[in-house]
N, C-alpha and C positions, 0 to 999 in steps of 0.2 A: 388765758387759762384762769380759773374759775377758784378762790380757794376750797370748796370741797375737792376740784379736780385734785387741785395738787396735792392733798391730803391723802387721799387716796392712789397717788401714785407708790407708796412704798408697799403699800398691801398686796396691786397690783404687782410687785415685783418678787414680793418673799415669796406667792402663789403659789408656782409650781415648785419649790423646796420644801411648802408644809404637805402640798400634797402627796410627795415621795418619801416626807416621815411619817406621814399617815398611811397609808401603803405598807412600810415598812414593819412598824409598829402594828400593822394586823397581820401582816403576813407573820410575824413573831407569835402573835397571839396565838393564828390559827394552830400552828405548830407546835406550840404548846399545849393547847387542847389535842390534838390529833396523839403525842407523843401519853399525854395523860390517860385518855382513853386507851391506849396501847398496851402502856402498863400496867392499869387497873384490870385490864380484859383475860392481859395472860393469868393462866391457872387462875380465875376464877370463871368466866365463861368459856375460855377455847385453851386448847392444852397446850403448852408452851412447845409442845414439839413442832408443830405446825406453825406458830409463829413467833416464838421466843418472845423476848421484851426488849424495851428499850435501855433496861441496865444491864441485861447480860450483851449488849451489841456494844453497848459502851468500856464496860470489863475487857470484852475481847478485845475490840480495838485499843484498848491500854495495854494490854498484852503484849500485842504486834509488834506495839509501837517500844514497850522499853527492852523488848528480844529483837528489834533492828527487821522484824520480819514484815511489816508495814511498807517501811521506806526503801526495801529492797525491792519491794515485788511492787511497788508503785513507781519508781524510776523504770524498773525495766516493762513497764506498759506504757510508761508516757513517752520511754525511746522510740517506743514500736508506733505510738500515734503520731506520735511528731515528728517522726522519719516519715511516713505514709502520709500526713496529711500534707508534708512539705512537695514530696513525689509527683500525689495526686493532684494536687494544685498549680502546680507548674505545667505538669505534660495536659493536664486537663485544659487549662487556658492558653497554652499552645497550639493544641487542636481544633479548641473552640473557637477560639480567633481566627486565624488559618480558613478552617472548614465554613464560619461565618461570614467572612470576606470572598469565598470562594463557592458560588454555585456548584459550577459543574462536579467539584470535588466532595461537594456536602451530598447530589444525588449520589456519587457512586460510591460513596462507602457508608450510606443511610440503611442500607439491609444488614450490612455488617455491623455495624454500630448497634444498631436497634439489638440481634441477636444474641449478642453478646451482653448488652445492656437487660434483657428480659432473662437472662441467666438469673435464678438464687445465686447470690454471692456466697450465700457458707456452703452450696454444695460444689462449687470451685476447692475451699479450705484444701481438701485431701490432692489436687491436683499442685496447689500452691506448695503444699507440706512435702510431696514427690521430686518435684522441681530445686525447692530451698531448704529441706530439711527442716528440724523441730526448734531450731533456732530462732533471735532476731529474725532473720530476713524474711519467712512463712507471714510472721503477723503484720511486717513492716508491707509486703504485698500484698498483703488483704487489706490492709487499713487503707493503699494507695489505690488499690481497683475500685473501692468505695468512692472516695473521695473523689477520683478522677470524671467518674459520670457525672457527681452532684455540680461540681464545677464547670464542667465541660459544656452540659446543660444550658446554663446558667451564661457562661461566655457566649456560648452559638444565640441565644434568646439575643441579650443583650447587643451584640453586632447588629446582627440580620434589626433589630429594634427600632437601629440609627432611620431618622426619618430624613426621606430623600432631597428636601425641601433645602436640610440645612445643607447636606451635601454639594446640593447646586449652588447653593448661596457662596460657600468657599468657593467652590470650582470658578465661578463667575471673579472672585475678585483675587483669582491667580494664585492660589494657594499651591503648593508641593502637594506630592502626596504623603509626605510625610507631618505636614503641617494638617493636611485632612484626620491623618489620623488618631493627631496630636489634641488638636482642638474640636473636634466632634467625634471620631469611633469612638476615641478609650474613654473621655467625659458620660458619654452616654450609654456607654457597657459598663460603667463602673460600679453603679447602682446593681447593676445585676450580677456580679461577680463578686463584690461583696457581701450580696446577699447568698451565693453557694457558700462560700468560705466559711462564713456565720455558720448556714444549717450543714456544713460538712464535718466540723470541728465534733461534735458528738456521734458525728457517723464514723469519722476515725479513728474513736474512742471505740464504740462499737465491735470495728473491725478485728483492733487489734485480740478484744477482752475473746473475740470469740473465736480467735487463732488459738489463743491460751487454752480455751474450753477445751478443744481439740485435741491440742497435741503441746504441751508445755510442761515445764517443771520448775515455770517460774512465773511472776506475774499475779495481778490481782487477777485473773481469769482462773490461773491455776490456783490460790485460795480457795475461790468461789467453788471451782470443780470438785478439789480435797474436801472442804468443808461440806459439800453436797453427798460427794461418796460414802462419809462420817456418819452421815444424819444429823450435820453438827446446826440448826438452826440461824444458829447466834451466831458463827461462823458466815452463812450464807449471805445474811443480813449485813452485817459487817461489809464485808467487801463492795456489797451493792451503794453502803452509805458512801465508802471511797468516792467508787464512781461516781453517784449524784454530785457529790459535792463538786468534785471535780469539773463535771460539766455545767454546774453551775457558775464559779468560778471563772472558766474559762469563757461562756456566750457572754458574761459579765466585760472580762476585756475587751471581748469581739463587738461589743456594742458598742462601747467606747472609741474603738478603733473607727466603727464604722459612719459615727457621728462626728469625727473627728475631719476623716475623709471628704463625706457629703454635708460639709458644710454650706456650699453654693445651694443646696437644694432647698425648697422652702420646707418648713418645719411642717409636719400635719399637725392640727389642731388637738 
């Protein structure tokens, strides 16, 4: 090795951290302009009714937060996702699995799956609401009906994915079938099951906020609804930044997770 090589290895190494403060550091930027224009726009070009500002969104959610009404109505939606996305994700990758590993069972309940699957899910809400009442449980089964397809999807792919090749390969050097499904199914469905879970985690988020829209009297949905009823702008706004953040935050861990998981896998470029 060469002394420029080796000079050049440290550069090579700090790379992708300067690139992810750089990134960073614009995405802040951008943000910052997006929020300034925001501000500067209300009541001088467009009337605050229609899209308030970014200091009366922040007023409010000061509000929420020192009257305790923030942290209430944001615990009982994250109940409701995180019960649902726990739900949907289990029954979902037990059937995916299952129905994956299983032809004949994957044709005959494929019309049913499908019809049910091409349902609007918020025009179920009223069906869920009949069944569970205005409770928990309405948003906790909407958030899981969601969640269940995203992942189910996503397991059935991932199975049915396994290439035959390596299958025989165990088969031939006497493998269990439990050892088959140890060392090739769940390795090679894993990628894909972590990938529903990833894009389900804001669909469960979804589900829940739009149970609340519904039929609630509690929740950042029902914020969002109140404040909507109001014509309270700033209100609307509000609520919505909850959410974002929220789902920011959480694909944030789930990418973690998921790099954490697929570490075998080789990295893309």
């Amino acid at each position: 090795m060469s002394v420029e090589q080796a000079d050049a290895l440290p550069a090579q190494v700090a790379g992708p951290s300067d690139h992810r403060l750089r990134y960073l550091v614009a995405q802040v930027a951008l943000l910052i302009v997006v929020l300034g224009i925001w501000e500067f726009a209300s009541g001088r070009w467009i009337d605050p009714f229609f899209i308030s500002s970014p200091s009366a969104v922040v007023a409010r959610l000061y509000g929420w937060t020192i009257d305790g009404t923030l942290w209430n109505a944001f615990l009982y939606t994250f109940q409701a996702m995180a019960a649902g996305f726990v739900l949907g994700s289990v029954f979902g990758f037990v059937v995916g699995f299952v129905l994956g590993r299983s032809s004949m069972l994957a044709r005959l309940l494929d019309p049913f799956i499908t019809a049910i699957y091409c349902m609007p899910k918020i025009a179920l809400a009223p069906l869920l609401i009949m069944w569970f009442g205005i409770g928990l449980a309405s948003k906790v089964a909407m958030a899981a009906l969601i969640v269940f397809f995203l992942v189910f999807l996503n397991t059935f792919a991932g199975v049915r994915d396994v290439q035959a090749v390596h299958l025989q390969s165990v088969r031939i050097m006497g493998a269990s079938s439990w050892q088959e499904l140890r060392l090739v199914v769940i390795p090679s469905a894993a990628a894909w099951v972590l990938t529903g879970l990833k894009v389900s985690v804001p669909y469960a988020l979804i589900g829940a906020v739009v149970g609340e829209l519904i039929s609630s009297n509690r929740g950042i949905g029902f914020l969002i609804g109140q404040a909507s009823g109001l014509f309270d702008t700033a209100g609307v706004f509000a609520g919505l930044t909850v959410l974002a953040v929220t789902g920011i935050v959480l694909n944030s861990l789930l990418k973690r997770v998921e790099r954490r998981a697929l570490r075998w896998k080789t990295p893309s470029p």
